[in-house]
N, C-alpha and C positions, 0 to 999 in steps of 0.2 A: 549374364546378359539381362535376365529380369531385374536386377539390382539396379543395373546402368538404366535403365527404362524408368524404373521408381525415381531413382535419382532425377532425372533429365526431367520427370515431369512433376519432380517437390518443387527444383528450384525453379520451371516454369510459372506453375503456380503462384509459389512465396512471392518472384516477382512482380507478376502481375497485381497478387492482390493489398504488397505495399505500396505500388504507383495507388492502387485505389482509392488507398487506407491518409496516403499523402496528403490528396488534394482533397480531402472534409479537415473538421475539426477537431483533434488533438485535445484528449483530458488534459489538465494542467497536474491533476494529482492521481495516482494510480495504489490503491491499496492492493496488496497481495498475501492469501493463505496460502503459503506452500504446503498443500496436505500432501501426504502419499511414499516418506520416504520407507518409513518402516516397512509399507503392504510390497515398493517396490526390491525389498531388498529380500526379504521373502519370498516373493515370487522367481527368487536367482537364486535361492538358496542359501542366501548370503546374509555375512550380520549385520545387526543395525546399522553399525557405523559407518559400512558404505553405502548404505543409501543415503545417509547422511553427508558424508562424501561427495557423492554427485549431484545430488542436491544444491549443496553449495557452488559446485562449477554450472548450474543451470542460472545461479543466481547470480555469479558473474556478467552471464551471458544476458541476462535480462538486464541489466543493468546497461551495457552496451545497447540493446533494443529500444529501451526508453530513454537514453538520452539521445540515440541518436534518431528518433521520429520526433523528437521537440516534448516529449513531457519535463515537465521543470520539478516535479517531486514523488517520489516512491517511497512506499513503506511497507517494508515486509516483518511478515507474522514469523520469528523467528523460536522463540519461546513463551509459551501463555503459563499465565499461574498454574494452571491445572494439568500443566507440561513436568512438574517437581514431583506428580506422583508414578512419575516412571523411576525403572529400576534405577541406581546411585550409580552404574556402573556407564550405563547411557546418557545419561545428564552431564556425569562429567565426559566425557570424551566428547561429546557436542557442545560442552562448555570451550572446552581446550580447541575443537578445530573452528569455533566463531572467533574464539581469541589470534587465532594463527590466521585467520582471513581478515583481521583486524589491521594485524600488523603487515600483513601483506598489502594490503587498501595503504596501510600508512607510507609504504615504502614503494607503491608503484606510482612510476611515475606518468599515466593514466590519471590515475585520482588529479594528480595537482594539474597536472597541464587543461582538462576538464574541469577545474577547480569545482570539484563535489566536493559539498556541506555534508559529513556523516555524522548523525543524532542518534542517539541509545535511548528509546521513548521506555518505560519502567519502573520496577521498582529495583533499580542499582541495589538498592544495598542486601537482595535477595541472593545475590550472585558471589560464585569466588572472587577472591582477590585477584586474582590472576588476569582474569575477565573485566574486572571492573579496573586493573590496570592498564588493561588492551584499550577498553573502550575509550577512559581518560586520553590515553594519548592518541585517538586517530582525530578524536573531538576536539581535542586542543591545534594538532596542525591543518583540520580543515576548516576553525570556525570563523573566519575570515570569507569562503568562499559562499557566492552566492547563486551561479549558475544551475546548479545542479543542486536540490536535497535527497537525499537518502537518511531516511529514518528506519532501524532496526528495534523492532519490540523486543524487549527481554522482560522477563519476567512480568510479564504484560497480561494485565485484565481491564477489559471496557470499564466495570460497574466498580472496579477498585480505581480506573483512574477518577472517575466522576468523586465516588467519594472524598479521596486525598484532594478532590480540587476544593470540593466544599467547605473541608474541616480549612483548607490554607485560608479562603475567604472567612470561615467565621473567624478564624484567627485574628485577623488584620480588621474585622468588624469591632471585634473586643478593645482591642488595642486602640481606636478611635483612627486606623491608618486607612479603611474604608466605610465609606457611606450605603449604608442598604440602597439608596436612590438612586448609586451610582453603578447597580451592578444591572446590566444586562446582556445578550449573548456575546457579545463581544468581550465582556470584563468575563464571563466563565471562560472563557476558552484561553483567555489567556493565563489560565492556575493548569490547563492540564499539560499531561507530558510533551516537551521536556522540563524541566525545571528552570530554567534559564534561555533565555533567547528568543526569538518568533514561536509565533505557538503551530501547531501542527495545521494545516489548512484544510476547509474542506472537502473532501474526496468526491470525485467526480467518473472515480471507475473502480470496480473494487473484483477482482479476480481469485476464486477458489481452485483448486485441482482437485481429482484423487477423486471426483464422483460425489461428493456431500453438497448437498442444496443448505448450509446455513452458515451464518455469519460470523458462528461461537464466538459472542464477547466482544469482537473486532472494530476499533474505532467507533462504538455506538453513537456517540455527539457528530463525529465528523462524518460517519457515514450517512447515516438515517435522518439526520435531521436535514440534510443535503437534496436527499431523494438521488442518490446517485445508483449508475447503472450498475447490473451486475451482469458477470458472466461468471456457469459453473461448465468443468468442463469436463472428462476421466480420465485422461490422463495423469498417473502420478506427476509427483511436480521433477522428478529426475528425468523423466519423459515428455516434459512439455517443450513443445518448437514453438519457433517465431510463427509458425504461421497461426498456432495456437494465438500467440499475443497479438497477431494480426488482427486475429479473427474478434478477438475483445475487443480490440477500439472500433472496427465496424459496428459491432453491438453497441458501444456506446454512439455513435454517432446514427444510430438507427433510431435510439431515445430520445437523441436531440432532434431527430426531424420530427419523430412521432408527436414528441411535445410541442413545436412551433405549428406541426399542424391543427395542434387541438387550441393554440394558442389563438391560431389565426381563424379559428372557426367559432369559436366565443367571441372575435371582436367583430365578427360577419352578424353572427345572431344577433350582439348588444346593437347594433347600427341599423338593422331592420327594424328592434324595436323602438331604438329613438325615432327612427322615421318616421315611425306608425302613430309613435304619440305624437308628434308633431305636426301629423294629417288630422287624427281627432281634434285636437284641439282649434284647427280653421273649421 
């Protein structure tokens, strides 16, 4: 009976606050840290691999969430560089079920009919074959589409993509293929991952689980230089609900009023004071 009561009054809720969440403003791009599988599979007593496991059917599920509120691009934090110093035994079996949600992305027919664009932003060649045969082909039959992106980090670090962008541009400086004149925010961003194609855009909501207030590494150019909102939330990330990701786009659009308000009150202040010099001066 108290279960039907929880229930009756999640989905009251949920409802209510994506009519809310509807009628504001919608990020265009949405970063995400799935933290929390390992602490939640632990918590069940359970091995890594299933948290790992549900995790990825939450990632399903988030995917369904943002495409269907109108986000046009996601990127989740699937593997960071500093993700290789876990045990050999965890790495691969989280290598092996990305690859098998690879190939299921490639073969459902969801993906195409929503024609999602799937990108492997990284350093590919850190990765099994196996893996980097999954990614080739989900990349190869969605690169056509433009509706929807989804970008998956693998083997992914902020401060190593900046790098590799740098050494590409000195590259093509050397070679006389680029002009120092010619490089500014726009020409960087276009050397970082992925290697080929539109560059990664920048991020306008960026979402953590699992209890940690930081960024580790994540999107540093597309984030921060953005000023984009964040939400941290504790939920493990096998644990997070829609009303979770509700509740993040509220917060971004609370940023966006906060700022138009600050906007509109620096153009209040600068207009009393043109006024003012424009009275001294008669």
């Amino acid at each position: 009976m108290m279960r039907s009561i929880l229930d009756l009054f999640y989905g009251t809720y949920e409802r209510s606050l994506s009519k809310d969440v509807k009628s504001g403003p919608v990020p265009e791009h949405i970063a995400i840290i799935m933290d929390g599988n390992r602490r939640f599979a632990n918590k069940l007593g359970k091995k890594t691999n299933y948290g790992h496991s549900k995790g990825a059917d939450i990632t399903e599920q988030v995917i369904e969430w943002a495409y269907e509120i109108g986000v046009k691009e996601l990127t989740v934090y699937a593997f960071s560089t500093e993700n290789f110093n876990r045990s050999t035994d965890e790495t691969i079996q989280l290598f092996e079920l990305i690859a098998k949600k690879f190939d299921h992305m490639r073969e459902s027919e969801r993906t195409h009919e929503k024609k999602i664009r799937v990108r492997v932003i990284g350093d590919c060649s850190l990765l099994p074959k196996e893996l980097q045969e999954s990614a080739e082909r989900i990349e190869q039959a969605t690169k056509n589409y433009d509706k929807f992106n989804l970008n998956v980090a693998l083997a992914y670090g902020g401060r190593q993509d900046i790098v590799q962008a740098v050494r590409k541009m000195a590259d093509k400086v050397l070679k006389h293929q680029l002009s120092l004149e010619d490089i500014d925010e726009t020409t960087i961003s276009d050397y970082f991952y992925p290697a080929e194609g539109a560059a990664v855009s920048n991020v306008d909501l960026i979402i953590r689980t699992g209890g940690n207030e930081r960024i580790s590494n994540f999107l540093p150019w597309q984030a921060n230089g953005n000023e984009c909102a964040a939400y941290f939330c504790a939920p493990f990330w096998p644990e997070f609900r829609k009303i979770d990701f509700l509740r993040s786009i509220r917060t971004y659009q609370a940023r966006l009023a906060e700022q138009k308000m600050k906007e509109k009150h620096r153009a209040t202040h600068f207009l009393k004071k043109v006024r003012k010099t424009s009275k001294d001066r008669h």
